[in-house]
C-alpha positions in Angstrom: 44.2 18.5 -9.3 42.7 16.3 -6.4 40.2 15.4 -8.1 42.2 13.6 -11.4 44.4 12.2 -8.4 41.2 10.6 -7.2 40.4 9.2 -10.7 43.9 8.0 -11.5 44.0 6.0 -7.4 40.4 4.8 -8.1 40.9 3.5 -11.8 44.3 2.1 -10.4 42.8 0.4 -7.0 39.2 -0.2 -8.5 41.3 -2.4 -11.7 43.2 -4.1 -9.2 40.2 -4.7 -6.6 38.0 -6.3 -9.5 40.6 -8.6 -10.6 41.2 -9.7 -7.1 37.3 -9.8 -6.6 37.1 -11.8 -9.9 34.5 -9.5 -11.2 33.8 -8.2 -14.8 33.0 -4.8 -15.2 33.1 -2.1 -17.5 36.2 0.9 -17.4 33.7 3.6 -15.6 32.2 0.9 -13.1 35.7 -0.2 -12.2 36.8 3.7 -11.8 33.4 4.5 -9.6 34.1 1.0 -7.4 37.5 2.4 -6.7 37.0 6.0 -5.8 34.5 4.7 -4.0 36.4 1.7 -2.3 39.3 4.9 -2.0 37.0 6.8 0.3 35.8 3.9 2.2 39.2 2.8 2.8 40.5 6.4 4.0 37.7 6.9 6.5 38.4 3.3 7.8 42.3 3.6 7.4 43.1 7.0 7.9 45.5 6.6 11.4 47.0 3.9 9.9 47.8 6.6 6.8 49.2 8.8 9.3 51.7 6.6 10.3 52.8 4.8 6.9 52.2 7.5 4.4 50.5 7.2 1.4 51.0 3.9 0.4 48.9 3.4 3.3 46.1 4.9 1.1 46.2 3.1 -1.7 46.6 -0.2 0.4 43.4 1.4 2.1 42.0 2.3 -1.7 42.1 -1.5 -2.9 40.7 -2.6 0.6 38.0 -0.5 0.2 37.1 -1.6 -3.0 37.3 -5.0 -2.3 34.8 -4.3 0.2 32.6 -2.5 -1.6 32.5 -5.4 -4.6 32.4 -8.0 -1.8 28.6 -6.1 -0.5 27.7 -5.7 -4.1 28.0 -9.3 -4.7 25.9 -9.8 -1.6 22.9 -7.4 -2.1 23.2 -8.4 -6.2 23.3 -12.1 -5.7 26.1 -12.1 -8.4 29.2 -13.5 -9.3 
């Protein structure tokens, strides 16, 4: 069960951390970006999930994953 929560937070936070990013990308690079941007964001947000709760986390989900998109852009060189 963890695991499909990750999926459903990371397809959820990955979507809305593209269209924030402005970047096009397919339904499984979007999922990855935000399961990815999910774990970033709890390592680097976990106290502040403590305190708030979960929706903490998925604030901490889409930070993440804005994150991560913003270093892929930088290392890629794209737009």
């Amino acid at each position: 069960m963890p695991v499909l929560l990750l999926i459903i937070i990371g397809a959820a936070a990955g979507f809305i951390a593209t269209r924030v990013m402005d970047l096009k990308t397919d339904l499984i690079t979007t999922v990855v970006i935000g399961m990815f941007g999910a774990l970033i964001g709890g390592l680097v947000l976990r106290f502040l999930l403590m305190l708030t709760g979960a929706a903490a986390g998925f604030v901490g989900a889409i930070l993440g994953a804005m994150l991560l998109i913003w270093a892929w852009k930088a290392v890629t060189g794209r737009k």
